[in-house]
C-alpha positions as CSV (number, residue, x, y, z in Angstrom):
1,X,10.0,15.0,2.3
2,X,10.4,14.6,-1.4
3,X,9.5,11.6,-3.5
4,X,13.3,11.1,-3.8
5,X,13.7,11.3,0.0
6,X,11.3,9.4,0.7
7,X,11.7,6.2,-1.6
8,X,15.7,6.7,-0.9
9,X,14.9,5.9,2.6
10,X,13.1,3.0,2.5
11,X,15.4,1.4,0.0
12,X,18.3,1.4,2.5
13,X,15.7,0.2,5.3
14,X,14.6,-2.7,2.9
15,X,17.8,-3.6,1.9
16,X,19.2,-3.7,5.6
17,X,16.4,-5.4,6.7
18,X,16.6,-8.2,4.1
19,X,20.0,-8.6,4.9
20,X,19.3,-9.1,8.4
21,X,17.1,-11.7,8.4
22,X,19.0,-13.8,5.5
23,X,21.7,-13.9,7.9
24,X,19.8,-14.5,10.6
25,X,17.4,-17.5,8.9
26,X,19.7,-18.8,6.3
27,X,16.9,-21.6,5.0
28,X,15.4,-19.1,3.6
29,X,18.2,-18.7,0.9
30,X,17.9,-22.6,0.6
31,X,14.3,-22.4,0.4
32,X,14.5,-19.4,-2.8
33,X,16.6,-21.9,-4.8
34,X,14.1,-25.3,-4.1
35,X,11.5,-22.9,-5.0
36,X,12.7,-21.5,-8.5
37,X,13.2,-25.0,-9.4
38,X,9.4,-26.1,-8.3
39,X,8.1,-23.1,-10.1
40,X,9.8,-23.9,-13.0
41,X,8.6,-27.2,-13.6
42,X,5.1,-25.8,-13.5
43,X,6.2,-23.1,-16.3
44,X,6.8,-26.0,-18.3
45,X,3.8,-27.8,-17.8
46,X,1.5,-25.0,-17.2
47,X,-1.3,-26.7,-19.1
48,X,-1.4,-29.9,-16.8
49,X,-1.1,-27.8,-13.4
50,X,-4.1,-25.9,-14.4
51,X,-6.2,-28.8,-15.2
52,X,-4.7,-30.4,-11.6
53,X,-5.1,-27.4,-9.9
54,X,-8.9,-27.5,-10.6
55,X,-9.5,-30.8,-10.0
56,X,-7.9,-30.1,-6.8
57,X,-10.2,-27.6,-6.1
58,X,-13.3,-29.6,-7.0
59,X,-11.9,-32.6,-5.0
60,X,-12.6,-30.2,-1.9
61,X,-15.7,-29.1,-1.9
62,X,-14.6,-25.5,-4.3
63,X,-15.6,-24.1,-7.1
64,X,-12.2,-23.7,-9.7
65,X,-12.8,-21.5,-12.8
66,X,-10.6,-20.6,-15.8
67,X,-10.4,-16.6,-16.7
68,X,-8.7,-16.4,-20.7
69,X,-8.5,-12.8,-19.9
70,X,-9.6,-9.2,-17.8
71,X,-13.5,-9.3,-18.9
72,X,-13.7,-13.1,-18.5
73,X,-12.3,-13.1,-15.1
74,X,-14.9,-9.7,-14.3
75,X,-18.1,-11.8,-15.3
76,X,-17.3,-14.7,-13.4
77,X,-16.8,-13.0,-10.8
78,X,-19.7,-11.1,-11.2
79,X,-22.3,-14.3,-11.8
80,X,-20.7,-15.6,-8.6
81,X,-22.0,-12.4,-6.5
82,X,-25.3,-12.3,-8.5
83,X,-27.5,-10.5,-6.3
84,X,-25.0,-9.7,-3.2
85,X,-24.0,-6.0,-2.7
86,X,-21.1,-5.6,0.1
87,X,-18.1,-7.1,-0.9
88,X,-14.8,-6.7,1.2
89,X,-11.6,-7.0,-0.6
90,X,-8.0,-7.6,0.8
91,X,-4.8,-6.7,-1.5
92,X,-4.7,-8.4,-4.4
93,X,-3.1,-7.5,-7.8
94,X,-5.4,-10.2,-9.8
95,X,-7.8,-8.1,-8.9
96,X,-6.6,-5.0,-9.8
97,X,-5.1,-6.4,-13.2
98,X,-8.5,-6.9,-14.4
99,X,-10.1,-3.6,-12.9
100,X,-12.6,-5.7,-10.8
101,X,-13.1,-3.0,-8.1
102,X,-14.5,-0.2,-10.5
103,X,-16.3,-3.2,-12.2
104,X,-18.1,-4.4,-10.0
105,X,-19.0,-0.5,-8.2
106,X,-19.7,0.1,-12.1
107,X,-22.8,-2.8,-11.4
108,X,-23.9,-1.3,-8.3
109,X,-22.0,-3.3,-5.5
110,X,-20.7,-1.5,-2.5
111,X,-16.7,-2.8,-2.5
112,X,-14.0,-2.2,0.2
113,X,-10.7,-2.6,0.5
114,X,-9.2,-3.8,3.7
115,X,-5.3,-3.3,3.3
116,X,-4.7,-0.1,4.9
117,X,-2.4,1.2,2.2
118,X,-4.8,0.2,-0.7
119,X,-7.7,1.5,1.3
120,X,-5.6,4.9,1.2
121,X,-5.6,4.1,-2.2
122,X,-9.0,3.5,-2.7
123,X,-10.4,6.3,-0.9
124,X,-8.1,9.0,-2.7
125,X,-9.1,7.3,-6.0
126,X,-5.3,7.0,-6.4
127,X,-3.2,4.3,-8.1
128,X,-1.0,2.0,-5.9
129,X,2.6,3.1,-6.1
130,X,4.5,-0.4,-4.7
131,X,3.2,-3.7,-5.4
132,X,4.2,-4.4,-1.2
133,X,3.2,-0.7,0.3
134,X,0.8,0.7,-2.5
135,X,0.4,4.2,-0.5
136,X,4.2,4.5,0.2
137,X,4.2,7.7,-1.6
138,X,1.7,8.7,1.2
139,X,2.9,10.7,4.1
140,X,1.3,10.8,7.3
141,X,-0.2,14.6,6.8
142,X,-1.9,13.1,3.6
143,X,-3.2,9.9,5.0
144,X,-4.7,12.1,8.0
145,X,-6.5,14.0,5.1
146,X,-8.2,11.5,3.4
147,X,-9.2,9.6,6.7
148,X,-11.0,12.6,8.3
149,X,-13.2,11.9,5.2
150,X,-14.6,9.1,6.3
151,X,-14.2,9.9,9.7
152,X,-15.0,13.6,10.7
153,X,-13.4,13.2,13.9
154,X,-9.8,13.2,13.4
155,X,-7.9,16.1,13.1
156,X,-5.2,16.4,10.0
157,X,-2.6,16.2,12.4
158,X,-3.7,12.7,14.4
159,X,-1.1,10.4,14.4
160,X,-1.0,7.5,12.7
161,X,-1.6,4.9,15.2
162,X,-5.3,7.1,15.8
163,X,-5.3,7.1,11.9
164,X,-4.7,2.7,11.9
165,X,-7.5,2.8,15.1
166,X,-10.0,5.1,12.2
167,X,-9.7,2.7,9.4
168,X,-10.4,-0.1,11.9
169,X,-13.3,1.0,13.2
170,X,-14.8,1.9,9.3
171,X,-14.2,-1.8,8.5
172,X,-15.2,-3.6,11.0
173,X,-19.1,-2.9,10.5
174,X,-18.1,-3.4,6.8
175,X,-16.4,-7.3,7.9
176,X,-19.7,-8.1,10.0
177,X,-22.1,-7.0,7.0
178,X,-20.2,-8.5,3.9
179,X,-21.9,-10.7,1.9
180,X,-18.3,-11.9,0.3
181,X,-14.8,-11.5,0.5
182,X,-12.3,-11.5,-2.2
183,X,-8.5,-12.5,-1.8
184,X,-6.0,-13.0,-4.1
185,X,-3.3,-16.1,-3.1
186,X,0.5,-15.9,-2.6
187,X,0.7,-19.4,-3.9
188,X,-1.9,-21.9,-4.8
189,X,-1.0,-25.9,-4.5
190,X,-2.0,-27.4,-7.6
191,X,-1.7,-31.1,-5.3
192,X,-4.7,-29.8,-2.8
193,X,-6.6,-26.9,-4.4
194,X,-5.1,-24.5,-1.2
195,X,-4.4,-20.9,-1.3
196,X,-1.8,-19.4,1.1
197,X,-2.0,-16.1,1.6
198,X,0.2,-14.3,3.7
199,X,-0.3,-10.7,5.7
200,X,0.4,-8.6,8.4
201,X,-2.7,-7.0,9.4
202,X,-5.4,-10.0,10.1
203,X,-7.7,-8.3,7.6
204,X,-7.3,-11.4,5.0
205,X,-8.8,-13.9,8.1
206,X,-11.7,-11.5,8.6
207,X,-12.3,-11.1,4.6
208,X,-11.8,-15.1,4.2
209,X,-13.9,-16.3,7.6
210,X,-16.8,-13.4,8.0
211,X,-18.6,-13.5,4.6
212,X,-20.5,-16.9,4.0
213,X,-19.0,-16.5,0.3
214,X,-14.7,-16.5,-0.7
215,X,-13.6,-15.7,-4.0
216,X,-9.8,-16.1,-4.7
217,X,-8.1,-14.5,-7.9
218,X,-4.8,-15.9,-8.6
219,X,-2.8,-15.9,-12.3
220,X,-1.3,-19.3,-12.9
221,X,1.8,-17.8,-12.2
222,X,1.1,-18.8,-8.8
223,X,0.2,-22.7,-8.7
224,X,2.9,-24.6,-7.8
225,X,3.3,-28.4,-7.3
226,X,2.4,-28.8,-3.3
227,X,1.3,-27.3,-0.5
228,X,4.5,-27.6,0.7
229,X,6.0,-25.6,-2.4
230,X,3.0,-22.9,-1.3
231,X,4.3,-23.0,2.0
232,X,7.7,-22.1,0.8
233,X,6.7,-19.7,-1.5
234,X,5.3,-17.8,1.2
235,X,8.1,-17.6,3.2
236,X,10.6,-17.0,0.5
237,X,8.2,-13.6,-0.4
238,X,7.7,-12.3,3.0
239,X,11.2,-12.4,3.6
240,X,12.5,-10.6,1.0
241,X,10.0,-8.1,1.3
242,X,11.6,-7.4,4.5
243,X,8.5,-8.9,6.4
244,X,9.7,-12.0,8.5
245,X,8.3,-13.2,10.2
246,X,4.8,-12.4,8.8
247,X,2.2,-12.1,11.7
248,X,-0.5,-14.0,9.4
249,X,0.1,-17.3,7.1
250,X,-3.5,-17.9,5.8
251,X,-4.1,-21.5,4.5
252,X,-8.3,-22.1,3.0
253,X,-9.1,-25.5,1.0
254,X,-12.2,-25.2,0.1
255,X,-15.1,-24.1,2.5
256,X,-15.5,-24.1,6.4
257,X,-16.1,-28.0,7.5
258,X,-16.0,-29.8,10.9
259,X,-15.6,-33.9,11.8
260,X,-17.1,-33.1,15.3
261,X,-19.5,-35.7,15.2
262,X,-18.7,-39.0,14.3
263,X,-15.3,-38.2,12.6
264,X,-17.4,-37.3,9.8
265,X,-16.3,-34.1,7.2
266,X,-19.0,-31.9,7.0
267,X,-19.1,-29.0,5.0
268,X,-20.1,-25.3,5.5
269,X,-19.4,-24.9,9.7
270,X,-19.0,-21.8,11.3
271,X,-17.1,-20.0,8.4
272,X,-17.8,-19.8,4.5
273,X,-20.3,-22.0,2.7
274,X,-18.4,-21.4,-0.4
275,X,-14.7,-21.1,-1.6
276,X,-14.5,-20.3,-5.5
277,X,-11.3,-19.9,-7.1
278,X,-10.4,-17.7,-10.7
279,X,-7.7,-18.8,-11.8
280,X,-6.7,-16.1,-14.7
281,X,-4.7,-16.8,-18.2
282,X,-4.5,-13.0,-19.2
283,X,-1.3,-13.6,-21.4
284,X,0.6,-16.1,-18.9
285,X,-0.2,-19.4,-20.8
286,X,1.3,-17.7,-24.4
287,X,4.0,-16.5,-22.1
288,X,5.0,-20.0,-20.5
289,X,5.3,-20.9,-24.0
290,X,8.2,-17.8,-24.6
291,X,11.7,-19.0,-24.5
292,X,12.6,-15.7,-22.5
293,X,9.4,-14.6,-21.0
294,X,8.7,-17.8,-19.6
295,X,11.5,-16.7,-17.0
296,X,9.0,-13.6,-15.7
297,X,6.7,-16.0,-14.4
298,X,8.8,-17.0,-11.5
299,X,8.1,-13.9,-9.9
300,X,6.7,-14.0,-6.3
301,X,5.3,-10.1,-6.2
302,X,8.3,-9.4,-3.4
303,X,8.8,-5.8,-4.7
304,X,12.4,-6.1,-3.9
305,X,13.2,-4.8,-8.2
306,X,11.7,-1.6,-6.9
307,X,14.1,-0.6,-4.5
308,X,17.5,-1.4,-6.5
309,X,15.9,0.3,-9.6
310,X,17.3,3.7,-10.6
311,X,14.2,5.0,-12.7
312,X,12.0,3.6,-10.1
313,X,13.3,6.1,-7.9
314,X,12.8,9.0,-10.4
315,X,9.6,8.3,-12.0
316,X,7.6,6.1,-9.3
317,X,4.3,4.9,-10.0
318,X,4.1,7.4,-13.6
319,X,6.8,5.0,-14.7
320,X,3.9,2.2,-15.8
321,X,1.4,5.1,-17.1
322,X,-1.5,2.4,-17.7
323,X,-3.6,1.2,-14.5
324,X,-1.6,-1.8,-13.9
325,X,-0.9,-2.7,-10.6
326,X,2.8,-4.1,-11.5
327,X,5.4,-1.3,-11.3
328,X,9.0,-1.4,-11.4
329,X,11.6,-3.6,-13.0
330,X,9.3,-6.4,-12.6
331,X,6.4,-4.3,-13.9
332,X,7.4,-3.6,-17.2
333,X,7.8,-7.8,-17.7
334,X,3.9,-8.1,-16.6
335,X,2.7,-4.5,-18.0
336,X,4.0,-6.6,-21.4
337,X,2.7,-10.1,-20.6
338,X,-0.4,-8.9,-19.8
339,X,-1.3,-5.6,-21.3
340,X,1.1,-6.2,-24.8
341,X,2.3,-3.1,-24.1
342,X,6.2,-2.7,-24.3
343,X,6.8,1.1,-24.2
344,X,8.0,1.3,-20.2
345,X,10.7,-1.3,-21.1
346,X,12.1,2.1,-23.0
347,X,12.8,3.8,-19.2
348,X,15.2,1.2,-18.5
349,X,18.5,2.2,-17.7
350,X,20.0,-1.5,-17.3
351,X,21.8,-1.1,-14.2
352,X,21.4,-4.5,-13.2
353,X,20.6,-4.0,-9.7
354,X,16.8,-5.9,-10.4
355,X,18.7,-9.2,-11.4
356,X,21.1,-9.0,-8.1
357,X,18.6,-8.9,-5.8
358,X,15.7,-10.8,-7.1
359,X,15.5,-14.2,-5.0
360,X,13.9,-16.4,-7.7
361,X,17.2,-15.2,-9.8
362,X,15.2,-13.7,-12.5
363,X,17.7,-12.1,-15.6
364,X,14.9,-8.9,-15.6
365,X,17.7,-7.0,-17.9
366,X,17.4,-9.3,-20.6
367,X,13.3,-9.7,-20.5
368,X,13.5,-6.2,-20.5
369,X,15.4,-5.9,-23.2
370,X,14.0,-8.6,-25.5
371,X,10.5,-6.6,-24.5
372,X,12.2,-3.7,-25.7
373,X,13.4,-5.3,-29.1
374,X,9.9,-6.1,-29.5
375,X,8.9,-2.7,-28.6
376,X,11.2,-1.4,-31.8
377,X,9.6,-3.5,-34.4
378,X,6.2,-2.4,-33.5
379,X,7.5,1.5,-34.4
């Protein structure tokens, strides 16, 4: 199946989907507007969330850090580990925006990533293709391929619930043997210092509970004002990824505690001694500040832009040709924000589609084209 087949495909299956549980759970529709509103107000006082946010974080019993940009957020990161060696990873773009994997492998750690698709990804030292499914240019014969690397015993033509069953079994020794685990966040509460993350495959729990050490990355794109915001927020994204109900909502403020004896807060228990969290600037903070930029910050990561994009569907993941982990219609707003580099906003064809489906009602034509207009004046 070609490229075009393939992405055609899943296009109709997302939009379908998407459809079908909009009408079937029309909240969620209510819940997308109360949300662009929430996140908005932090756009316009990102400064004061940040600062909140951290306090927050402090208040229970975290570590909060500020990243101005890629190496910042790398050596905090990186003085936080000090002398640990297995770190397990789930998906996070953060992460990936700042090239902290080959970092941190660069300083002699052993990293893993936990996300089936990016540990296809990983293992085929391959870019991810979909900010949602980052091996969905993958097929079945080629996943079976780079498995049978790692695991001698399966045959290229095992199917892929013995290929799921593979991976499991490589990283479960790696879950019991990790000295940290790294997350990114869906949504932080800038009221309570909480992440929410939210997944499918119960590899977040085991990256955020087994290690005795949790270090979320998060932008500041993605405080907003509550936990109940957060909560929304993670609804709002599953669904319009075509994902709902999601099997995992993660919630972790701070580290593991217990009030088992005497109604009295403790803190580590059974699961992490310590929670850090890097927040990272990387061009968000000047953006915020952007009349028309400002808007791109809304963006909750659903890939949705992909699907309904024309180029998309041509070019795929060579549409963004630097290692950025934001591809599509919503990729060339944050390959500009943070990378200051405007050339993919050229490959736009304006069809429109990115602004119809978006459900924090983002107008990605005109970013795209004031990128663009900035792009011209650089020639």
């Amino acid at each position: 199946m070609s490229w075009l087949e393939l992405i055609t495909r899943i296009s109709t299956n997302n939009y379908l989907e998407v459809e079908r549980i909009l009408k079937s759970h029309p909240y969620v529709r209510d819940a997308a507007k109360r949300l662009r509103e929430r996140k908005m107000a932090v756009i316009e006082n990102l400064d004061d969330y940040v600062k909140a946010t951290m306090e927050s974080v402090s208040r229970i019993g975290g570590h909060a850090y500020l990243a101005k940009d890629k190496q910042e957020a790398r050596e905090i990161v990186s003085k936080i580990l000090g002398d640990k060696k297995l770190v397990v990873m789930s998906k996070t773009n953060a992460a990936y925006e700042v090239n902290l994997r080959e970092f941190l492998i660069s300083q002699g750690k052993e990293v893993w990533e936990t996300d089936l698709g990016e540990f296809l990804v990983q293992i085929t030292n391959g870019w991810p293709s979909h900010i949602i499914v980052p091996a969905v240019d993958m097929n079945r014969e080629r996943a079976a391929k780079a498995i049978k690397a790692i695991d001698p015993g399966i045959s290229e033509n095992a199917s892929i619930e013995e290929l799921v069953a593979a991976v499991r079994r490589f990283l479960m020794s790696k879950y019991i043997n990790a000295d940290a685990g790294i997350t990114g966040a869906n949504a932080v509460a800038a009221d309570t210092g909480a992440v929410i993350l939210v997944e499918n495959e119960g590899n977040i729990r085991m990256v955020t509970v087994k290690p005795q050490v949790h270090i979320a990355l998060a932008g500041i794109d993605k405080i907003v004002p509550t936990l109940a915001d957060a909560f929304d927020e993670a609804m709002v994204q599953a669904a319009y990824a075509g994902l709902y109900p999601p099997t995992y909502v993660n919630l972790t403020a701070g580290p593991s505690s217990t009030a088992d004896i005497e109604h009295t807060r403790v803190s580590p228990a059974t699961g992490p001694k310590e929670f850090h969290l890097v927040l990272i600037d990387d061009g968000r903070l000047e953006a915020s500040k952007d009349p028309v930029l400002k808007e791109a910050l809304l963006c909750i990561r659903c890939g949705r832009c992909y699907f309904s994009c024309p180029t998309y569907r041509l070019l795929g993941k060579d549409w963004i040709s630097t290692k950025s982990p934001y591809n599509g219609p919503m990729g060339v707003m944050w390959n500009y924000i943070t990378n200051d580099d405007p050339w993919p906003s050229f490959y736009c064809t304006h069809s429109g589609g990115c602004r119809e489906v978006c459900p924090m009602g983002i107008n990605i034509p005109d970013i795209i084209s004031y990128i663009k207009g900035k792009g011209t004046k650089q020639v």
